[in-house]
C-alpha positions in Angstrom: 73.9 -156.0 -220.0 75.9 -153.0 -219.3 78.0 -152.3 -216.4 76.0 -150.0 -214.7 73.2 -152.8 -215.4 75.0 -155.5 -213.5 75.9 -153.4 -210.7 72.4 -151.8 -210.0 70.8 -155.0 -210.3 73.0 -156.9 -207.6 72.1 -153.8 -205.2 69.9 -154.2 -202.1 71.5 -151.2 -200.4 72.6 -147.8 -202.3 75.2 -145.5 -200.0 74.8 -142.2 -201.3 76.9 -139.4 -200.9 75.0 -136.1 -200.5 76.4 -133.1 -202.0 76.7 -133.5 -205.5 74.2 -137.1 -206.1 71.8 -136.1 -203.6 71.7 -131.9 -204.0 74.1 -128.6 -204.5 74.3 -128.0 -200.4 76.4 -124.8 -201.2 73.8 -123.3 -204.2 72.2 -120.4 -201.8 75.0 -120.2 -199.1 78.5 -120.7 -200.8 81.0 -122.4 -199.2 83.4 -119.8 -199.3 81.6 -117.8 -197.6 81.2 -120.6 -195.0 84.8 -121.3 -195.2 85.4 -117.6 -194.5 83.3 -118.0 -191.3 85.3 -120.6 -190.2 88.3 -119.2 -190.3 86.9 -116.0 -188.3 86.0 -119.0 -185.8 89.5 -119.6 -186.0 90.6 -116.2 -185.1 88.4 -115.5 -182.5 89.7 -118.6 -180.5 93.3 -116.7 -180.6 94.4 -119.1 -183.5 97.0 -117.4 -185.6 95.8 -119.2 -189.7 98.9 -120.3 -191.8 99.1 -118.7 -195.7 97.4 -121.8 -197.2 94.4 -121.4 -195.8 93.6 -117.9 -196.5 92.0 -118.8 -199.7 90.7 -122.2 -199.1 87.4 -121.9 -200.8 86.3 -125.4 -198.9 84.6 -125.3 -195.6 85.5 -129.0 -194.9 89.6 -128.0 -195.5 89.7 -126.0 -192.4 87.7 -128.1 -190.3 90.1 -130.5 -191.3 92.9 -128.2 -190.7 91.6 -127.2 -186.9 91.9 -131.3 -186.1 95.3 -130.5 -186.7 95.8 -128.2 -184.2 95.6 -130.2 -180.8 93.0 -128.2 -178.9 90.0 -129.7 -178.9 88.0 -127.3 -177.8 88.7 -125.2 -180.9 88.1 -127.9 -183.1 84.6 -128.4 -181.4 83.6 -124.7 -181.5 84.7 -124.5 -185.9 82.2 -127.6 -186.2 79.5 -125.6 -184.3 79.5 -123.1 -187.0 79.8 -124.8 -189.5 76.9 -127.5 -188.7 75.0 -124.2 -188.0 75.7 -123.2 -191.8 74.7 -126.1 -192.8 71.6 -126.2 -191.6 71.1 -123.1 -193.3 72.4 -123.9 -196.4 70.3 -126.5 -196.7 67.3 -124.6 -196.8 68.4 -122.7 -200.4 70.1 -126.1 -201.5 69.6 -127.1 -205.2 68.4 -130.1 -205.7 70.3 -132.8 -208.4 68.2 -133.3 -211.2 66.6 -137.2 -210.8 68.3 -137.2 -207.3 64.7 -137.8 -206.4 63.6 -139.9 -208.6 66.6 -142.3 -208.1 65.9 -142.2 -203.8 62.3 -142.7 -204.4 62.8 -145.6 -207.3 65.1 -147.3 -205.2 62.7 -147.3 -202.0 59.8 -148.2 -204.5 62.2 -151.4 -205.5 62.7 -152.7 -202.4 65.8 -151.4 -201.7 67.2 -149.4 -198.8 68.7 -146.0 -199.0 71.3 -144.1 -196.6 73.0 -140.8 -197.1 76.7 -141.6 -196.1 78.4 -138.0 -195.9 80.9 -135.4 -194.4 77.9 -133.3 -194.5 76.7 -133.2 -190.6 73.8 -135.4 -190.4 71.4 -132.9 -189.2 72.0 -130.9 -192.4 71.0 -134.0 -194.2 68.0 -134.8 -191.9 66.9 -130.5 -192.7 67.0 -131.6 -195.9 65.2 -134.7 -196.1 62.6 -132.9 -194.1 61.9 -130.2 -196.1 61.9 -132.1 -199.4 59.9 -134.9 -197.9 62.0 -138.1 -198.8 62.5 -139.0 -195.3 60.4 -142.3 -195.7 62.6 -142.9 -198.1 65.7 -142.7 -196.1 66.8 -145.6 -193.9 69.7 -143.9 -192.2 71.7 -141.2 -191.9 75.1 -141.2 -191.5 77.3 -137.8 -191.5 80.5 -136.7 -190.4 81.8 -138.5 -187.2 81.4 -136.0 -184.4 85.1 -134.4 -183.0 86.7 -136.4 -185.2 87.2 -134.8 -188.8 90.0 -137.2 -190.0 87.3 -139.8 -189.9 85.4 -138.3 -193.0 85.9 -140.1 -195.9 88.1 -141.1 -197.2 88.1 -143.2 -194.0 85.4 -145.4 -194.9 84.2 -145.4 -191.4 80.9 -143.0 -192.2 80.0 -146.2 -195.0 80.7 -149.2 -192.7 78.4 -147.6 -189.7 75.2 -147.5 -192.3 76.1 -150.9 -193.7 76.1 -152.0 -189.6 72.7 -150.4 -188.9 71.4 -152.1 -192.1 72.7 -155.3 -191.6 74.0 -155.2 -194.9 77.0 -156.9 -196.3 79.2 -155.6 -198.8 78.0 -157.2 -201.8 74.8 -155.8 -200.5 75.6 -152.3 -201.5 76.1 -149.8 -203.6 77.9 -146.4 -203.2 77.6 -143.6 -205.5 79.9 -140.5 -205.1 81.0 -137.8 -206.9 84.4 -137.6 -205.5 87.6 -138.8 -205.1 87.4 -139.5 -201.8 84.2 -140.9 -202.4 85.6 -143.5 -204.8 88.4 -144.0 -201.8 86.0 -144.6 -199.4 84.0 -147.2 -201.3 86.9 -149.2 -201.8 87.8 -149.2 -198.4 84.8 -150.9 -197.2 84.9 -153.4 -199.9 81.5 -151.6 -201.7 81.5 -151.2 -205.7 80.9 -147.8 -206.2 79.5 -145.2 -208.8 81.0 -142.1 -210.0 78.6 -139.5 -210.3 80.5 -136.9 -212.9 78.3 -133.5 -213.0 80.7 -131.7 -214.2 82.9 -131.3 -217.7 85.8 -133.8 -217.6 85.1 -135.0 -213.7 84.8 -138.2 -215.8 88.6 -138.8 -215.9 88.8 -138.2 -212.0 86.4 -140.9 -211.5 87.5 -143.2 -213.7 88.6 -145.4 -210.9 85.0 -146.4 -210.2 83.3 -149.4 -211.2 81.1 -147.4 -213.6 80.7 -143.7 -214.6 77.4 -141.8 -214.9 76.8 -138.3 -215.4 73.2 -138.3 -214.9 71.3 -139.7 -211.4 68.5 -140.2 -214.5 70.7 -143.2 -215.4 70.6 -144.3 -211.9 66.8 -143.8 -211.4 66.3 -145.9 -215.1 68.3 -148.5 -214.0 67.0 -149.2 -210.6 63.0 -149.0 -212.0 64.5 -152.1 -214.7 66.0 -154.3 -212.2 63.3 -154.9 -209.3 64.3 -156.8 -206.5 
């Protein structure tokens, strides 16, 4: 049995991030243009931006950098708009090949699925809506509201699903295609899934328990090892 075998078929509960297993959030709305918006947010609040973040292509970069600023109020406001684009970027959102297939297999299994994500969760819920997997879904989980240093890799956003499944760690499964996806999972004690998409993201997940570069090898797995 391979190793993705043995880990799939211990799984009652699979974590999933959601952009990059789940869907492209960013395919019809790109994130530096969103990234650009929140900057402008910046602005507009009076906030001078330092020369590192002129460029940031990464929407979730200067959220994190308006945390860092001690105004709370400011902070709040760049999350407004960028849970606002969200929502609409989720409406031209590319879906992951097999993504589906693997969410669906898994609920036809027995198992339960949560979307654990620094996504806001009511861009995941948009999504789930419109592409009709929501009975597939048993909870949600996205960034922590007014408190960005608590997205992953804090592991916080994986041990509140695991809580409102009653699951355990051995329970679980977590697939990611990040870095601080990988981080996260091994915070909470969860083995953990790289999901490489992309040319050579292999090496930067080699840290997880197992490597795939297709959610196809997911979905296959989980319809071979019914609870």
């Amino acid at each position: 049995m391979s190793r993705l075998a043995s880990i799939v078929k211990r799984a009652r509960v699979l974590l999933l991030d959601f952009d990059g297993p789940v869907c492209s959030v960013f395919a019809g709305y790109p994130a530096d243009t969103i990234a650009a918006e929140l900057r402008r947010a910046l602005v507009d609040q009076g906030m001078s931006l330092p020369a590192e973040l002129l460029d940031e292509p990464d929407p979730l970069e200067v959220l994190r950098y308006s945390a860092t600023l001690n105004r709370p109020g400011v902070m709040r406001k760049v999350d407004e708009v960028f849970r606002a684009a969200e929502v609409a970027a989720v409406r031209s959102a590319s879906p992951t090949p097999f993504a589906r297939e693997a969410i669906v297999t898994a609920h036809q299994t027995g198992r339960r699925v949560a979307i654990v994500s620094n996504n806001s969760g009511e861009a995941v819920r948009e999504y789930l809506v419109e592409r009709r997997l929501t009975r597939c879904v048993f909870s949600v989980v996205g960034r922590p509201a007014d408190d960005p240093a608590k997205m992953k890799p804090d592991p916080v956003v994986l041990l509140v699903a695991m809580k409102s499944l009653g699951a355990q760690e051995s329970d679980c499964l977590m697939i990611g295609d990040s870095v601080s996806d990988i981080q996260a999972a091994r915070a909470a004690g969860v083995p953990v899934v790289g999901y490489a998409n992309k040319p050579g993201k292999d090496a930067r997940l080699a840290e997880a328990d197992a490597v795939v570069s297709s959610m196809a090898e997911i979905a296959e797995e989980l319809s071979e090892a019914e609870l």
